[in-house]
mmCIF entry with sequence, helices, sheets and N, C-alpha, C, O atoms, coordinates in Angstrom:
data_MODEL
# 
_entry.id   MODEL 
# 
_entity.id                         1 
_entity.type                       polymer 
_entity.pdbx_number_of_molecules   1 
# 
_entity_poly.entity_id                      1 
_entity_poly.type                           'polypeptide(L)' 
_entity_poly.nstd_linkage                   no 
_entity_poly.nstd_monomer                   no 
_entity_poly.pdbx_seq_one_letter_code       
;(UNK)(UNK)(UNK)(UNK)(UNK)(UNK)(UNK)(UNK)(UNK)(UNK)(UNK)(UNK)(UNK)(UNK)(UNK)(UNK)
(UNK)(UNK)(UNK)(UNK)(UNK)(UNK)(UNK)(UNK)(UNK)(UNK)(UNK)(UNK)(UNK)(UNK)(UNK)(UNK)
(UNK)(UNK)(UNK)(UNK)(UNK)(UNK)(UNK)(UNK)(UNK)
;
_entity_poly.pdbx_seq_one_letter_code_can   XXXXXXXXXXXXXXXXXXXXXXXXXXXXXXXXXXXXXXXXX 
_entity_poly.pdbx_strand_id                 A 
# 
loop_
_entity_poly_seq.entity_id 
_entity_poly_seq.num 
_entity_poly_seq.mon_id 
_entity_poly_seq.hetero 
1 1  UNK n 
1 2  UNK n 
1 3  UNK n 
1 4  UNK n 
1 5  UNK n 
1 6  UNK n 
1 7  UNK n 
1 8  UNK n 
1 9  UNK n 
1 10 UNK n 
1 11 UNK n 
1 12 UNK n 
1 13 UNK n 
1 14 UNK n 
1 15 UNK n 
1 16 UNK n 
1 17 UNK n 
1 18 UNK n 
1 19 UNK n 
1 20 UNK n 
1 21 UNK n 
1 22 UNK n 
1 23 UNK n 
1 24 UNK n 
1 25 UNK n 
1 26 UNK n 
1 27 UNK n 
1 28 UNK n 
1 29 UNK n 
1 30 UNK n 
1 31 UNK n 
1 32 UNK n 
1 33 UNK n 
1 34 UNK n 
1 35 UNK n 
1 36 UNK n 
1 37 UNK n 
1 38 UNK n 
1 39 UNK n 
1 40 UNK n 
1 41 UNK n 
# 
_struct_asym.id          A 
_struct_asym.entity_id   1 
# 
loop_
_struct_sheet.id 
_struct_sheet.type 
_struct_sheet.number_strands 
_struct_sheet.details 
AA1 ? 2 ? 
AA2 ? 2 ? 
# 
loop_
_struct_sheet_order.sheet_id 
_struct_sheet_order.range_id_1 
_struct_sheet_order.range_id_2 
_struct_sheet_order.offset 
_struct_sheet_order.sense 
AA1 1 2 ? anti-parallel 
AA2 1 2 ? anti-parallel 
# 
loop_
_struct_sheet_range.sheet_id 
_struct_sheet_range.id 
_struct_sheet_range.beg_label_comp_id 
_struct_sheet_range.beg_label_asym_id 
_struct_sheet_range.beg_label_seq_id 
_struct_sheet_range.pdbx_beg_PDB_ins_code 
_struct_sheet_range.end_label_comp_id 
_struct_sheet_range.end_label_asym_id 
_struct_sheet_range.end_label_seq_id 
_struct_sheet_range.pdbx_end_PDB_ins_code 
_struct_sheet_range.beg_auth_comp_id 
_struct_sheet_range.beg_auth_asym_id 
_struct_sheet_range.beg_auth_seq_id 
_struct_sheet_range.end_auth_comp_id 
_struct_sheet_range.end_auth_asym_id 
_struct_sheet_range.end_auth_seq_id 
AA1 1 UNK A 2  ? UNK A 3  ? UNK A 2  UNK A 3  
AA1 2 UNK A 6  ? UNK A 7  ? UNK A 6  UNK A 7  
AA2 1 UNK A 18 ? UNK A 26 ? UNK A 18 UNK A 26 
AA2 2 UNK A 32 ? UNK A 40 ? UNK A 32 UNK A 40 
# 
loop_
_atom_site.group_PDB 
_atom_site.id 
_atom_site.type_symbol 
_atom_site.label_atom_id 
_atom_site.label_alt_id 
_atom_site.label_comp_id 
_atom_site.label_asym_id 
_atom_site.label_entity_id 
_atom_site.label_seq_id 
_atom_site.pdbx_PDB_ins_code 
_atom_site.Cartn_x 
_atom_site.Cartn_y 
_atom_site.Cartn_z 
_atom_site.occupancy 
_atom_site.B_iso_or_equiv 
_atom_site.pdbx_formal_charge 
_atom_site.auth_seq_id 
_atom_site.auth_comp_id 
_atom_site.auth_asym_id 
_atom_site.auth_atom_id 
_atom_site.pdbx_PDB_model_num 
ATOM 1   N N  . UNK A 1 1  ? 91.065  128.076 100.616 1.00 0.00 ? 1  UNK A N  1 
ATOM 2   C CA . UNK A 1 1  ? 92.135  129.024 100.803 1.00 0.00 ? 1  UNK A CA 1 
ATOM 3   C C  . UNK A 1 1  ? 93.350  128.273 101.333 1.00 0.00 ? 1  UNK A C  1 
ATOM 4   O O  . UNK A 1 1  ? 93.251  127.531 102.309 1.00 0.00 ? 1  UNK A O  1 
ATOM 5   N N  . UNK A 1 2  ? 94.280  128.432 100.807 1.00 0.00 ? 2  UNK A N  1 
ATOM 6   C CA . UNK A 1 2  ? 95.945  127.401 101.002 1.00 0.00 ? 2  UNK A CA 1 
ATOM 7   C C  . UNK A 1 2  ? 96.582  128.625 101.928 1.00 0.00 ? 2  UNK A C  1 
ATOM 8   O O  . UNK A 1 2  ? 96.718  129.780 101.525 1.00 0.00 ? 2  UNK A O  1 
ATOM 9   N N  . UNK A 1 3  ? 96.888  128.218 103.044 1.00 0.00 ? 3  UNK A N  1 
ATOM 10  C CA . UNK A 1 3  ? 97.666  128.380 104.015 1.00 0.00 ? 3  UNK A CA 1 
ATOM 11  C C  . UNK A 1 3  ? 98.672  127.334 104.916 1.00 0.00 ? 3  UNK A C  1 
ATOM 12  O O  . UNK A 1 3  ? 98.355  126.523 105.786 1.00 0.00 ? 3  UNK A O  1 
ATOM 13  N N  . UNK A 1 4  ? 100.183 127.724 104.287 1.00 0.00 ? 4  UNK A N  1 
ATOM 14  C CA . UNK A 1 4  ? 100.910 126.687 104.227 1.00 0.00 ? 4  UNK A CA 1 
ATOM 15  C C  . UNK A 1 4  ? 100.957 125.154 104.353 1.00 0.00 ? 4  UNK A C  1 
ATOM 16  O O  . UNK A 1 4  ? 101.821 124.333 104.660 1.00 0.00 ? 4  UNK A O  1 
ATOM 17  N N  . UNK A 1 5  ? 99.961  125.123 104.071 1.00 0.00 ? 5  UNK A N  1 
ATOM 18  C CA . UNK A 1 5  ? 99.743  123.430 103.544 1.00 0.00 ? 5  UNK A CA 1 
ATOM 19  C C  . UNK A 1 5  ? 98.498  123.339 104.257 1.00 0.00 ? 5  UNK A C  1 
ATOM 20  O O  . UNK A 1 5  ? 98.166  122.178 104.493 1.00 0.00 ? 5  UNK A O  1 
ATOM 21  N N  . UNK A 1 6  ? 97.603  124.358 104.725 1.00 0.00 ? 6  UNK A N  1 
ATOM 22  C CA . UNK A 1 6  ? 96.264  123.527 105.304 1.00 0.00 ? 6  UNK A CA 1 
ATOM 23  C C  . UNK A 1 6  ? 95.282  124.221 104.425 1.00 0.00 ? 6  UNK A C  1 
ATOM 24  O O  . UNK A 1 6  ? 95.645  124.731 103.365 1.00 0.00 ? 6  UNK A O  1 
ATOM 25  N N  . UNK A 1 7  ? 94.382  124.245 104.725 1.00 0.00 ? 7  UNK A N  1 
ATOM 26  C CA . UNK A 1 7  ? 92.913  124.707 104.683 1.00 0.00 ? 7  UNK A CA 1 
ATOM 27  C C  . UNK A 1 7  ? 91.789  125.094 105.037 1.00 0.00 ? 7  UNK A C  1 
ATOM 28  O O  . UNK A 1 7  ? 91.258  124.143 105.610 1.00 0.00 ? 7  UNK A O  1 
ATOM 29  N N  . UNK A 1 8  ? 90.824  126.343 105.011 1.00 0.00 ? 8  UNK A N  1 
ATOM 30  C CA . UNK A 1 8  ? 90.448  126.715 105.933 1.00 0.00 ? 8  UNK A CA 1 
ATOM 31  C C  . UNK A 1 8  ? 88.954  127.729 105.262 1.00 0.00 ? 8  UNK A C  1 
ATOM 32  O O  . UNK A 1 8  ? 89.017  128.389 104.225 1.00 0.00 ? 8  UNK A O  1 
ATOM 33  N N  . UNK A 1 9  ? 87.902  127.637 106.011 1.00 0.00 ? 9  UNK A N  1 
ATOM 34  C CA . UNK A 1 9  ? 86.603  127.379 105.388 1.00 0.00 ? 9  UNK A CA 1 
ATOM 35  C C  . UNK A 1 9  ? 86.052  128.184 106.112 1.00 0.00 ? 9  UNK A C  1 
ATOM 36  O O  . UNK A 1 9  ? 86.240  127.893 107.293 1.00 0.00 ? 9  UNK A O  1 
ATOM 37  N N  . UNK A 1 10 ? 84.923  129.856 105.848 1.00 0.00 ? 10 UNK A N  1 
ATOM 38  C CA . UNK A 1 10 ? 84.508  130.028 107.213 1.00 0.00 ? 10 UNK A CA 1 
ATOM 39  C C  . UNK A 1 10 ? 82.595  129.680 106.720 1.00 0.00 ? 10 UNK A C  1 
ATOM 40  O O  . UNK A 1 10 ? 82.059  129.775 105.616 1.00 0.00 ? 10 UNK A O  1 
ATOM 41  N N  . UNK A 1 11 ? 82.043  129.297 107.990 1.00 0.00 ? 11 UNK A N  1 
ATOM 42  C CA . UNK A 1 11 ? 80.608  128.951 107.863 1.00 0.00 ? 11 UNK A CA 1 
ATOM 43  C C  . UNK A 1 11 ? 79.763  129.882 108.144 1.00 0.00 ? 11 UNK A C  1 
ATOM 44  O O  . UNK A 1 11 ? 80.326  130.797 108.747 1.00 0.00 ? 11 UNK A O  1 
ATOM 45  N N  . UNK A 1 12 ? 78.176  130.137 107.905 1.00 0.00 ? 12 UNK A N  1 
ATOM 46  C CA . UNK A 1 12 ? 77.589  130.537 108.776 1.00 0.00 ? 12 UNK A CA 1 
ATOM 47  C C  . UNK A 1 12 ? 76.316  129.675 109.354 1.00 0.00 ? 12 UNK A C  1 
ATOM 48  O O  . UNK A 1 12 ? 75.505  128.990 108.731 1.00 0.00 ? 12 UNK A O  1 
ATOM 49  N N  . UNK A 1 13 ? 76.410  129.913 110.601 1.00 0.00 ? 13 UNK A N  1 
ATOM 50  C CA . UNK A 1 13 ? 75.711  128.529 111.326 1.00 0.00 ? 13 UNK A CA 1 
ATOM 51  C C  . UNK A 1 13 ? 74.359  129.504 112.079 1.00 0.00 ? 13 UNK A C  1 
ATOM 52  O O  . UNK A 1 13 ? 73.641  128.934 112.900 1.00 0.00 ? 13 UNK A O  1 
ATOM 53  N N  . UNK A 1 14 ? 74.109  130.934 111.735 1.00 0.00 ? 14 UNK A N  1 
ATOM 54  C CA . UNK A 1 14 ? 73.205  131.878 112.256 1.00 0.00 ? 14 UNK A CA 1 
ATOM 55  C C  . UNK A 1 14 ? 71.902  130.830 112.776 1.00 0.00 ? 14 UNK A C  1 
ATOM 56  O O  . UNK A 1 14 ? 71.606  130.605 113.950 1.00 0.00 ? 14 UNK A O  1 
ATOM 57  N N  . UNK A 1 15 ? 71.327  130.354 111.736 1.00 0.00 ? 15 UNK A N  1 
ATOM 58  C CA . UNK A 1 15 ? 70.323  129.821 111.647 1.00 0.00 ? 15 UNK A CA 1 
ATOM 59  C C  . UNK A 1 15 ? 70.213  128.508 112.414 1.00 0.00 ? 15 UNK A C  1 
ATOM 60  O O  . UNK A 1 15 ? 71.322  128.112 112.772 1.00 0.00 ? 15 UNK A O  1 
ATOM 61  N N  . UNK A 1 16 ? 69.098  127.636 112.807 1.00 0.00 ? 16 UNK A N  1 
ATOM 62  C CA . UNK A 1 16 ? 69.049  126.728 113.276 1.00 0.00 ? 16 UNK A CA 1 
ATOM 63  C C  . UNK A 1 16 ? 69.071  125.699 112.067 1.00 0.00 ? 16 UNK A C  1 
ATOM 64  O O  . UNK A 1 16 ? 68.834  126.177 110.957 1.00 0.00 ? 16 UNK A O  1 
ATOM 65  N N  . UNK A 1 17 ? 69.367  124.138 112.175 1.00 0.00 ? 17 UNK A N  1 
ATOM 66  C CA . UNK A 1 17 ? 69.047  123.493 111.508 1.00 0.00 ? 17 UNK A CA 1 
ATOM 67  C C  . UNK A 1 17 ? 70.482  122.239 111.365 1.00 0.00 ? 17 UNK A C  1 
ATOM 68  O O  . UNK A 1 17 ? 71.467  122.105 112.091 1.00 0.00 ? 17 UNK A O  1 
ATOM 69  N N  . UNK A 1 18 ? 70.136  121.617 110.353 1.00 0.00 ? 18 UNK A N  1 
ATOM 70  C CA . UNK A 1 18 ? 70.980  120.752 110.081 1.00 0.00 ? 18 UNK A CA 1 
ATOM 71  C C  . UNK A 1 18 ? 71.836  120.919 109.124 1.00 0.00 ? 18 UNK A C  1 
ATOM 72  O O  . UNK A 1 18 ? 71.306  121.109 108.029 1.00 0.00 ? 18 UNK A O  1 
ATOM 73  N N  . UNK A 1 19 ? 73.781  120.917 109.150 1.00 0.00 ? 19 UNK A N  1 
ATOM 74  C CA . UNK A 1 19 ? 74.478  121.430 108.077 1.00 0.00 ? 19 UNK A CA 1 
ATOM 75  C C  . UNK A 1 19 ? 75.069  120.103 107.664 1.00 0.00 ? 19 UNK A C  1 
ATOM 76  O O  . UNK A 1 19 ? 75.054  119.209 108.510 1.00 0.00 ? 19 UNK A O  1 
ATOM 77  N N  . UNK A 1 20 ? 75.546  119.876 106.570 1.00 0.00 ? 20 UNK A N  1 
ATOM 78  C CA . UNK A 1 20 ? 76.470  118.963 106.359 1.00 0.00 ? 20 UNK A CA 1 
ATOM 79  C C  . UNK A 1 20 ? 77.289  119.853 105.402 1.00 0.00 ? 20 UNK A C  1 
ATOM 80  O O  . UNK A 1 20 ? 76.865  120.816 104.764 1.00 0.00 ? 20 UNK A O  1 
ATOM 81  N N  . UNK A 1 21 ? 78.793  119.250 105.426 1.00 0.00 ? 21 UNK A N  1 
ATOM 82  C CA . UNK A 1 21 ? 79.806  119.814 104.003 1.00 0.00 ? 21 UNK A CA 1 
ATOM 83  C C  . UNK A 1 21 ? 80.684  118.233 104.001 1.00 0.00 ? 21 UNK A C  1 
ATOM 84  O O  . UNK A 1 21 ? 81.076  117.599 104.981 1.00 0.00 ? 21 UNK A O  1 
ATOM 85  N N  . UNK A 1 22 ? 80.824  117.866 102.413 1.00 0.00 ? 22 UNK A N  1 
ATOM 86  C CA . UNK A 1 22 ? 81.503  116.844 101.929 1.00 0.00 ? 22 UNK A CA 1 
ATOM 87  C C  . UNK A 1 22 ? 82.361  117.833 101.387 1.00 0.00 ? 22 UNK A C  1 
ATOM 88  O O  . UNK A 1 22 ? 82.024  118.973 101.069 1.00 0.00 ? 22 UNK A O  1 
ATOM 89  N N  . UNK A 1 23 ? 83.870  117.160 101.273 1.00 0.00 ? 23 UNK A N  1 
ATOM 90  C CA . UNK A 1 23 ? 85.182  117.557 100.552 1.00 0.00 ? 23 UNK A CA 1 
ATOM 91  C C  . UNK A 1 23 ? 85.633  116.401 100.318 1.00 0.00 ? 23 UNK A C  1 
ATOM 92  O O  . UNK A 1 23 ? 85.421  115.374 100.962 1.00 0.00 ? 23 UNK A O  1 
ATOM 93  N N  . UNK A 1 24 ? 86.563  116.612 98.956  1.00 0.00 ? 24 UNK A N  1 
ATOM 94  C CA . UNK A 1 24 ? 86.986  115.649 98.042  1.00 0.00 ? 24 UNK A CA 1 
ATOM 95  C C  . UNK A 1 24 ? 88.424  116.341 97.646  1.00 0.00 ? 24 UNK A C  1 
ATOM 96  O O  . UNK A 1 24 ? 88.631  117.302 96.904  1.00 0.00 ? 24 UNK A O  1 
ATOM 97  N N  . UNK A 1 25 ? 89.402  115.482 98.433  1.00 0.00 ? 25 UNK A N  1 
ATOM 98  C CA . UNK A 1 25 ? 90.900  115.976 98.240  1.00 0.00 ? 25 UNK A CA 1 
ATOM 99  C C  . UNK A 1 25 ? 91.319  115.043 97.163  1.00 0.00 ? 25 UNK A C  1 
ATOM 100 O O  . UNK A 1 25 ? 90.662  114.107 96.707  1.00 0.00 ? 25 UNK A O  1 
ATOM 101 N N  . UNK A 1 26 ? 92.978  115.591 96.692  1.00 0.00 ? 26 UNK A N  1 
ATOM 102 C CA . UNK A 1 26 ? 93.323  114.503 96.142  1.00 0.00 ? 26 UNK A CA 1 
ATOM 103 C C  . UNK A 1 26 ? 95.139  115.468 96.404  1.00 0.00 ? 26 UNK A C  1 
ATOM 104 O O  . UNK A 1 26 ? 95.586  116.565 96.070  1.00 0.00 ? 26 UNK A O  1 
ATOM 105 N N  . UNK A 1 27 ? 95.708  114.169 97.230  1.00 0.00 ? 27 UNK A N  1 
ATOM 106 C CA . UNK A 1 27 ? 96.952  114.785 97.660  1.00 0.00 ? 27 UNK A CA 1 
ATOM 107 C C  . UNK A 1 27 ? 98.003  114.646 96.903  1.00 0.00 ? 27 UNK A C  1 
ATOM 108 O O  . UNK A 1 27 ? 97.839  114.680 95.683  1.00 0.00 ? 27 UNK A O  1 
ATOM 109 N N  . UNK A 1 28 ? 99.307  114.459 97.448  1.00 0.00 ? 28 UNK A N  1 
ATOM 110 C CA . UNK A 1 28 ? 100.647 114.570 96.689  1.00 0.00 ? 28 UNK A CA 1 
ATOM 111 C C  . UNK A 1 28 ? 100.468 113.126 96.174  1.00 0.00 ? 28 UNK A C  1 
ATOM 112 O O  . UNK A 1 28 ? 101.331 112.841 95.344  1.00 0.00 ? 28 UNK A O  1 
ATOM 113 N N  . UNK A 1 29 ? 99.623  112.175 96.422  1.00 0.00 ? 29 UNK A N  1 
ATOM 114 C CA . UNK A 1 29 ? 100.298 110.473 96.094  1.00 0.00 ? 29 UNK A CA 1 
ATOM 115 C C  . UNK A 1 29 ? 99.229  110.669 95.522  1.00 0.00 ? 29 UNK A C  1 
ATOM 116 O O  . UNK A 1 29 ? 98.823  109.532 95.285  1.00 0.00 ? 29 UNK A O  1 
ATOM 117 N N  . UNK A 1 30 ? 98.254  111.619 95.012  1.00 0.00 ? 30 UNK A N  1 
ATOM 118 C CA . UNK A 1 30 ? 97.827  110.990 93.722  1.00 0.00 ? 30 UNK A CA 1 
ATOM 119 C C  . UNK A 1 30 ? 96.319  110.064 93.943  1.00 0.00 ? 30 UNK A C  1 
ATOM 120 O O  . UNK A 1 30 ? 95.659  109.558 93.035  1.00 0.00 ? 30 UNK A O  1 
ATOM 121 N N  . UNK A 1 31 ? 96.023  110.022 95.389  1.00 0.00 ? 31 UNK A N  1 
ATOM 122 C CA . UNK A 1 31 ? 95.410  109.014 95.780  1.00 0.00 ? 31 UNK A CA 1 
ATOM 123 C C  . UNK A 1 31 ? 93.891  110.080 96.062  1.00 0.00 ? 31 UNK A C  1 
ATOM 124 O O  . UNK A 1 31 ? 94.288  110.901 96.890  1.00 0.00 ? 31 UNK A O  1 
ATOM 125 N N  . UNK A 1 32 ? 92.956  110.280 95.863  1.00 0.00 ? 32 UNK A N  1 
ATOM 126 C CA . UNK A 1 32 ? 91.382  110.855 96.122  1.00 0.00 ? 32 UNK A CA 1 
ATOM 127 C C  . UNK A 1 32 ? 90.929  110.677 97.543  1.00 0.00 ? 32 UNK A C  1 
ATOM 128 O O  . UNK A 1 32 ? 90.900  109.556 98.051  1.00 0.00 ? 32 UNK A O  1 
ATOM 129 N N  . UNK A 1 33 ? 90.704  111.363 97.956  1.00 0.00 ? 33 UNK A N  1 
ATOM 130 C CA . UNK A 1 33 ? 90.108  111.105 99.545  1.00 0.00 ? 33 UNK A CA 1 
ATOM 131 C C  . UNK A 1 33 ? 89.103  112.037 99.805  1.00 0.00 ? 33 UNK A C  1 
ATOM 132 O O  . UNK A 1 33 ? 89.145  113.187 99.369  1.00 0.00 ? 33 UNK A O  1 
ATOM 133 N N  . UNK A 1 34 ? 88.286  111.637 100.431 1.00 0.00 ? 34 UNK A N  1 
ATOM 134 C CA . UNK A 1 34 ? 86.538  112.352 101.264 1.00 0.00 ? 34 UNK A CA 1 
ATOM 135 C C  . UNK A 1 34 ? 86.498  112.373 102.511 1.00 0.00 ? 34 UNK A C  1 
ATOM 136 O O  . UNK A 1 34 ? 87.060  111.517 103.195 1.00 0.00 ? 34 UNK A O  1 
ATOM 137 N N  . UNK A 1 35 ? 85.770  113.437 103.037 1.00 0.00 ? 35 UNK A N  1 
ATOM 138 C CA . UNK A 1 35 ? 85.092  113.332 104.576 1.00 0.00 ? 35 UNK A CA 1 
ATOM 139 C C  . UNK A 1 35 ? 84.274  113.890 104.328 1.00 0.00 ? 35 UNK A C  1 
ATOM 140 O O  . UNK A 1 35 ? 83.980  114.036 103.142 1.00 0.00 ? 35 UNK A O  1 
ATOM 141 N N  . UNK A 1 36 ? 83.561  114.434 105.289 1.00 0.00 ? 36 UNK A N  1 
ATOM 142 C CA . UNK A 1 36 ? 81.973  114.184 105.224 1.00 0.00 ? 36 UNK A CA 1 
ATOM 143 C C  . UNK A 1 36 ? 82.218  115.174 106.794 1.00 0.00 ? 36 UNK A C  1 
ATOM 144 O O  . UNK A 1 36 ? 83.177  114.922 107.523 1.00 0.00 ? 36 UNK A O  1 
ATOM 145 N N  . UNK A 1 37 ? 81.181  116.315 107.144 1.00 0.00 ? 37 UNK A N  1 
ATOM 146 C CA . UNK A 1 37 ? 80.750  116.701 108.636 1.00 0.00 ? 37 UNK A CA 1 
ATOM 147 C C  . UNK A 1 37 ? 79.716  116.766 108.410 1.00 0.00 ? 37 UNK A C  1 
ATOM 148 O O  . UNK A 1 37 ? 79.092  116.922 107.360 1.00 0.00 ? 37 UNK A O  1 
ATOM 149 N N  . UNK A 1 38 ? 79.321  116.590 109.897 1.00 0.00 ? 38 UNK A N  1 
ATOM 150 C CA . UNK A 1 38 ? 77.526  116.807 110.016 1.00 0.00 ? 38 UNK A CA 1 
ATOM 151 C C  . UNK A 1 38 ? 77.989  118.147 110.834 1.00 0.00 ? 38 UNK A C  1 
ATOM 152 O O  . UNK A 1 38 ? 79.174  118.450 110.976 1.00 0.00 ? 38 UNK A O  1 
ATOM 153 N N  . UNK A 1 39 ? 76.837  118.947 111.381 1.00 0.00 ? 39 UNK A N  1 
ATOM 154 C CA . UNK A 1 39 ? 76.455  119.926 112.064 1.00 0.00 ? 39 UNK A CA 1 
ATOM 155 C C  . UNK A 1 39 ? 74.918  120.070 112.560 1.00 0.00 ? 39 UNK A C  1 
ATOM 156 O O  . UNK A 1 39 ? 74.026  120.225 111.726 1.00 0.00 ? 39 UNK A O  1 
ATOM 157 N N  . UNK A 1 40 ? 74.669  120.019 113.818 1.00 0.00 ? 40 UNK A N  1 
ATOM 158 C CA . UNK A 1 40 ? 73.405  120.696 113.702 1.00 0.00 ? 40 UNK A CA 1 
ATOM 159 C C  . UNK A 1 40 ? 73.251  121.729 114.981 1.00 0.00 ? 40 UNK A C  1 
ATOM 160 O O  . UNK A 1 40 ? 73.817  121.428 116.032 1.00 0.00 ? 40 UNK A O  1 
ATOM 161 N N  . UNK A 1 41 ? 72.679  122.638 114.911 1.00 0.00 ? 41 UNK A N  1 
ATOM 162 C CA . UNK A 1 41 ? 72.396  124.276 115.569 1.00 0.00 ? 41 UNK A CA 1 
ATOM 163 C C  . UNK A 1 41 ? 70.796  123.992 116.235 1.00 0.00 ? 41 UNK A C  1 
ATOM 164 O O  . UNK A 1 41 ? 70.196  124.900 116.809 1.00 0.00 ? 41 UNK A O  1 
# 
């Protein structure tokens, strides 16, 4: 969801356990970029 230039994700973390989410941008220069979160509950 684009909100003036950010981004914004909702989770649900109810459960116990281990989460991860990878994202794969690719900005104004054209250039690809990743991160990576862990989570754990």
């Amino acid at each position: 969801m684009g909100m003036q230039g950010h981004f914004g994700v909702d989770f649900d973390f109810s459960k116990k356990g281990k989460y991860g989410v990878m994202c794969k941008l690719q900005l104004k220069d054209g250039k690809t970029r990743s991160a990576k979160f862990l989570y754990t509950v």
